[in-house]
C-alpha positions as CSV (number, residue, x, y, z in Angstrom):
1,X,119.2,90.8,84.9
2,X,119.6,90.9,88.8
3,X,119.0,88.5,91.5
4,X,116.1,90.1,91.8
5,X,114.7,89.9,88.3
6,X,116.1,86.1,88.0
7,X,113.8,84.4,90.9
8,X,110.6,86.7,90.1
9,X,110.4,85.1,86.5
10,X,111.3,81.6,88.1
11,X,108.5,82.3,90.4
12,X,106.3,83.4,87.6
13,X,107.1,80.1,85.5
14,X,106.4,78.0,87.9
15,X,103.1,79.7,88.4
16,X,103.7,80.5,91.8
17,X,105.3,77.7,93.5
18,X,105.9,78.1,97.0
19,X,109.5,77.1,97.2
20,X,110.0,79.8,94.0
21,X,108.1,82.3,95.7
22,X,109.9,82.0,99.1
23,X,112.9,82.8,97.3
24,X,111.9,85.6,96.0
25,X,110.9,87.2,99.6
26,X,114.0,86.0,100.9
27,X,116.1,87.9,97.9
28,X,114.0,90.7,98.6
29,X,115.1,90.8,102.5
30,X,118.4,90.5,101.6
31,X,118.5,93.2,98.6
32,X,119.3,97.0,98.9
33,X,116.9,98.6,97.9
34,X,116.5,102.3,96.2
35,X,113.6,104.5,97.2
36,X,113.4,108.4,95.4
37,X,112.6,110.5,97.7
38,X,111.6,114.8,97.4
39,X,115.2,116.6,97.9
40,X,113.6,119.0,100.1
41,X,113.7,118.2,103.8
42,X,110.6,119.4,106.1
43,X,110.2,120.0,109.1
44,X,106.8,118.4,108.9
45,X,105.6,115.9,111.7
46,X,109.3,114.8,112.2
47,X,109.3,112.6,109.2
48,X,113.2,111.9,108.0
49,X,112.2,111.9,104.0
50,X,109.3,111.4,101.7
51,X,108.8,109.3,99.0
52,X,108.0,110.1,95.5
53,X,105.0,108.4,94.6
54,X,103.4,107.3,90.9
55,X,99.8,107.3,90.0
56,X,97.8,105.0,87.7
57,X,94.7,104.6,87.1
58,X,93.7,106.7,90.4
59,X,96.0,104.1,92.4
60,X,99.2,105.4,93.9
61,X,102.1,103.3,94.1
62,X,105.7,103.7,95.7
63,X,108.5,103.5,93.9
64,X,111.8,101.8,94.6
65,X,114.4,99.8,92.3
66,X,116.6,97.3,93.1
67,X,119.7,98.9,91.6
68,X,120.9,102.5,91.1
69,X,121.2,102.3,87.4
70,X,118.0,102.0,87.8
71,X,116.7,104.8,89.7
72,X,118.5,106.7,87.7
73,X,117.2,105.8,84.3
74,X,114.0,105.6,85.9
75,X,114.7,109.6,86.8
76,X,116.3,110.7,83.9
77,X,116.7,114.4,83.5
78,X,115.5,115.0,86.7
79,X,118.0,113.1,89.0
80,X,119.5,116.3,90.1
81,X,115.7,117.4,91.4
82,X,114.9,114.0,93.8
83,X,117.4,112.9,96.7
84,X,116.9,108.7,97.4
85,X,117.2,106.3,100.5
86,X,118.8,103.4,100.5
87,X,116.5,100.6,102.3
88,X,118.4,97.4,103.4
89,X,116.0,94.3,104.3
């Protein structure tokens, strides 16, 4: 379990306490962060990378993970067909 993981369920037990809640913004701001990204670079509208994103139910969502092992569990088989960015806060 990260950080990460650790104040989101104190947040979620405490049903949302503000002091909880804060903490978990502030871990997020100071987390790297793991976004998957398409491997292949365009030249398209200047844009430095694009993100993979996931649909459910009609909604998309982007993806990102708060540790590598992560992403790449997440990617499985198909690591060697995505590239990834690493966000800081």
């Amino acid at each position: 379990m990260t950080e990460l993981d650790q104040v989101i369920a104190t947040a979620y037990a405490s049903e949302g306490g503000r002091e909880d809640v804060n903490k978990v913004y502030l871990t997020l701001l100071r987390a790297s962060l793991f976004l998957p990204v398409k491997k292949e670079k365009s030249a398209e509208e200047g844009e430095p990378f694009h993100p993979l994103f996931a649909k459910m139910d009609n909604n998309y969502f982007m993806l990102t993970f708060d540790t590598m092992e992560r992403l790449t569990d997440w990617a499985g088989d198909q690591l060697a067909n995505i590239d990834y960015v690493e966000l800081l806060g």
